[in-house]
N, C-alpha and C positions, 0 to 999 in steps of 0.2 A: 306606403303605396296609397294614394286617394283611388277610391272607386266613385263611382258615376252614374246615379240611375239615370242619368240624362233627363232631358225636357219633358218626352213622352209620359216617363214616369212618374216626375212631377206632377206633372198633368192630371191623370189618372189617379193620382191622389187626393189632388183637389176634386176632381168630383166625387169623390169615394165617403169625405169627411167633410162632417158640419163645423168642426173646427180648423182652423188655418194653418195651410202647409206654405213652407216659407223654404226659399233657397237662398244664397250666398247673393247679397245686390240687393235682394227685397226689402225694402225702407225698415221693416218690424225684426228683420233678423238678429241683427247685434245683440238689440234689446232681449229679444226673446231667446236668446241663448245665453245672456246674462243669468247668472245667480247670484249668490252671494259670495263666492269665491272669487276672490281679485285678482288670483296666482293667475291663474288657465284660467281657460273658456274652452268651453266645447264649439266645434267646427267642422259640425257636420254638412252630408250635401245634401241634406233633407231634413227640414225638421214641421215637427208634427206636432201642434197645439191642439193637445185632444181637448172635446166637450167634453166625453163621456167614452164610456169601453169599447163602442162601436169603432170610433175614431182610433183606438189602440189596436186593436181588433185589425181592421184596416191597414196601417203602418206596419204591424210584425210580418202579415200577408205579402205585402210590397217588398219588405226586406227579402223575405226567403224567395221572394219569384225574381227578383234582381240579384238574390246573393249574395247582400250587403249586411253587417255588421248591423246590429240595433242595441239601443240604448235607451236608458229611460231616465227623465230630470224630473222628481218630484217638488220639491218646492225650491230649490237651489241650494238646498243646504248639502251638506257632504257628497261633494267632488271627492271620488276614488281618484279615478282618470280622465279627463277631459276625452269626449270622444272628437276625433281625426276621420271626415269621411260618413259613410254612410246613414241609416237613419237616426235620428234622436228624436223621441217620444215626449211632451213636454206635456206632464199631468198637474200642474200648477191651475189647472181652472176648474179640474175635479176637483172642489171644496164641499161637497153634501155631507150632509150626516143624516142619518131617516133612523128614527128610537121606534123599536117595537115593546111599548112597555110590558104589554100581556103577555108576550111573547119572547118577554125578556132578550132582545136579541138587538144588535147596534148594527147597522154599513157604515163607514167609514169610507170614503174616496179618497183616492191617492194622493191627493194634493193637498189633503188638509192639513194645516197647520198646528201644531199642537198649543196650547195657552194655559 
């Protein structure tokens, strides 16, 4: 069953996020719901290119008040299930790391890649 936040919701997303909400036809979507998995793709009906937690933040809010499925693509690696439909959260441009030496303590953003 595809669910549907429709236009409005989109919409409302986009102002909501400093990063890019993309629907199905938007020239960056393919791409941006590309990973590294070749099998599937995820195909959702909203997808949410977060800056940063705000932007997440934003997307899981929009899921529950549409009552749509959410999902989260961190750097395209490990497809469980290709999400079908509702949102997808794409933390791929969360890359910070911030060291607190004194403080011995690390953040790590969601998107960071390991090397």
């Amino acid at each position: 069953m595809r669910t549907d936040m429709g236009f409005a919701g989109a919409e409302a997303l986009r102002e909501a996020v400093r990063g890019s909400v993309l629907v199905p036809g938007d020239p960056e979507y393919d791409q941006e719901c590309a990973g590294f998995q070749a099998g599937d793709r995820h195909r959702p009906d909203v997808l949410v290119v977060a800056d940063g937690p705000d932007d997440v933040r934003a997307a899981v809010d929009a899921a529950r008040r549409y009552r749509l499925p959410v999902a989260v693509q961190a750097t395209g690696h490990g497809l469980g299930e290709a999400a079908r439909g509702g949102v997808l959260v794409s933390t791929r441009r969360m890359a910070g790391i911030r060291i607190d030496a004194e403080a011995r303590t690390a953040w790590v953003e969601a998107g960071v890649r390991g090397r």
